[in-house]
Short mmCIF file of the C-alpha atoms (twelve columns), coordinates in Angstrom:
data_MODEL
# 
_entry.id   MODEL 
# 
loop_
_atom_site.group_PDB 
_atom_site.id 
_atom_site.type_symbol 
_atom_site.label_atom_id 
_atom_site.label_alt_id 
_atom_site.label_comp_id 
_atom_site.label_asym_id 
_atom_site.label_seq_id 
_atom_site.Cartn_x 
_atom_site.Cartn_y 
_atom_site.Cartn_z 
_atom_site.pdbx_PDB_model_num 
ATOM 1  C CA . UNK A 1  0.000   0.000  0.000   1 
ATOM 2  C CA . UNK A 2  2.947   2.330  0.688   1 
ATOM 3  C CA . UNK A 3  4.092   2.332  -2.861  1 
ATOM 4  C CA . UNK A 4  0.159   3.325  -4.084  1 
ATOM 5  C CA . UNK A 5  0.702   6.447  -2.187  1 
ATOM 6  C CA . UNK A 6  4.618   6.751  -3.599  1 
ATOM 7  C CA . UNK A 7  3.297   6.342  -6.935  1 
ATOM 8  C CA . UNK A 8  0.190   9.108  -6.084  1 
ATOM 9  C CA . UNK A 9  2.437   11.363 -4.701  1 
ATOM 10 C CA . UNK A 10 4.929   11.420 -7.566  1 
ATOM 11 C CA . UNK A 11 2.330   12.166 -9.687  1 
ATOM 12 C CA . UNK A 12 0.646   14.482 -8.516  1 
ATOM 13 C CA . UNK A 13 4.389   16.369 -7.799  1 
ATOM 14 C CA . UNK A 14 4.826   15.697 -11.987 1 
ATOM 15 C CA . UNK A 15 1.739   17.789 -12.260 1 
ATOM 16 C CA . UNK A 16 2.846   20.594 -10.089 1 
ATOM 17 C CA . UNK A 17 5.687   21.221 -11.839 1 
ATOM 18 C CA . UNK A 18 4.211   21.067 -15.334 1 
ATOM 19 C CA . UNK A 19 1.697   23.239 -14.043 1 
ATOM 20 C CA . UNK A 20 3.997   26.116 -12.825 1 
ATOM 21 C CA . UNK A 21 6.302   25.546 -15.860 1 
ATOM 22 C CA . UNK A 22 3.525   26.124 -18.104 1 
ATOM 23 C CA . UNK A 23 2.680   29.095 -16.292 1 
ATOM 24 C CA . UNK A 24 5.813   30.854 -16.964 1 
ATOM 25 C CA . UNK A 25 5.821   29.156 -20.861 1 
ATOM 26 C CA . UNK A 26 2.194   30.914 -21.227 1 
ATOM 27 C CA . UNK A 27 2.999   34.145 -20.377 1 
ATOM 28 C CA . UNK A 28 0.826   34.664 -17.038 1 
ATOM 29 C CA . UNK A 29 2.123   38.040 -15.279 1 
ATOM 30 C CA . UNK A 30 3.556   36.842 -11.427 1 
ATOM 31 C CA . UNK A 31 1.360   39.530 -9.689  1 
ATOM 32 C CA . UNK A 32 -2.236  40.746 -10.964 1 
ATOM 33 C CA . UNK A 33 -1.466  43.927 -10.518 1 
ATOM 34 C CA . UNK A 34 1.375   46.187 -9.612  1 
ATOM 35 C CA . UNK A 35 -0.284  47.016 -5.835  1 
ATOM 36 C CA . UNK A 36 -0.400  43.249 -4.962  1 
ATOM 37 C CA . UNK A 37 0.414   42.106 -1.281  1 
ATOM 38 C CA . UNK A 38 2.867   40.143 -3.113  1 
ATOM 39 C CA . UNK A 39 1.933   37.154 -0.934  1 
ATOM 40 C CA . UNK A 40 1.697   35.010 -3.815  1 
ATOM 41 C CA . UNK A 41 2.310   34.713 -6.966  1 
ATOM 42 C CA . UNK A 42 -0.338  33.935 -9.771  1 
ATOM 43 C CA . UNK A 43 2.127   30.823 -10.674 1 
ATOM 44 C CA . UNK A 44 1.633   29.814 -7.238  1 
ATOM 45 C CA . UNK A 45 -2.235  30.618 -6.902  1 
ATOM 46 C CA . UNK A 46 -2.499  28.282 -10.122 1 
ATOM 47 C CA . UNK A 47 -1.037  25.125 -9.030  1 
ATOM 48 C CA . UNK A 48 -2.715  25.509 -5.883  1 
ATOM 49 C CA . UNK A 49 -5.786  25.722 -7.529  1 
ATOM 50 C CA . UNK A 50 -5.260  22.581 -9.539  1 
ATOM 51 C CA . UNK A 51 -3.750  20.565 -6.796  1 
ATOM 52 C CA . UNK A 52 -6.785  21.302 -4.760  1 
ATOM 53 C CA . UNK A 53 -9.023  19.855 -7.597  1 
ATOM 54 C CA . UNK A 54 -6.266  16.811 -8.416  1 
ATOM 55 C CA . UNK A 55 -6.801  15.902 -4.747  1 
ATOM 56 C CA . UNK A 56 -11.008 16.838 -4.324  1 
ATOM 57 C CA . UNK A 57 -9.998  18.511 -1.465  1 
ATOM 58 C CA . UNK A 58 -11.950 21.938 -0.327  1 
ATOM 59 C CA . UNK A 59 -10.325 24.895 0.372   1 
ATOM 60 C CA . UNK A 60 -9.890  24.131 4.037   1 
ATOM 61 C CA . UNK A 61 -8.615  21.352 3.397   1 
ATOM 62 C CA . UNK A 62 -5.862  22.309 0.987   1 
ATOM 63 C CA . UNK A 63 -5.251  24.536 3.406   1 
ATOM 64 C CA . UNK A 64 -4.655  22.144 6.136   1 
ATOM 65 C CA . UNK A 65 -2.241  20.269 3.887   1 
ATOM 66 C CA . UNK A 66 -0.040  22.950 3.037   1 
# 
């Protein structure tokens, strides 16, 4: 069972990093706007967004995670 998770986890850390690659590769500006917190970038704000739906987690419990 250990190695179901390995395997998971591996993949899901492929898709992270495609994710934030393709980011940069498509252009996306790092902040929305030039009076952003600056807390995150939109690279950032993207994979979490797909990681939380890879996972069918809610919000909270992305959250939780990270």
């Amino acid at each position: 069972m250990p190695n179901d998770i390995t395997l998971k986890n591996n993949g899901i850390m492929r898709a992270v990093d495609q994710i934030a690659k393709g980011a940069g590769r498509l252009g996306l500006p790092l902040y929305s706007c030039a009076s952003s917190k600056r807390t995150y970038t939109q690279h950032q704000l993207l994979v979490l967004v797909v990681l939380r739906q890879l996972m069918v987690r809610s919000y909270r419990g992305l959250a939780d995670l990270v």
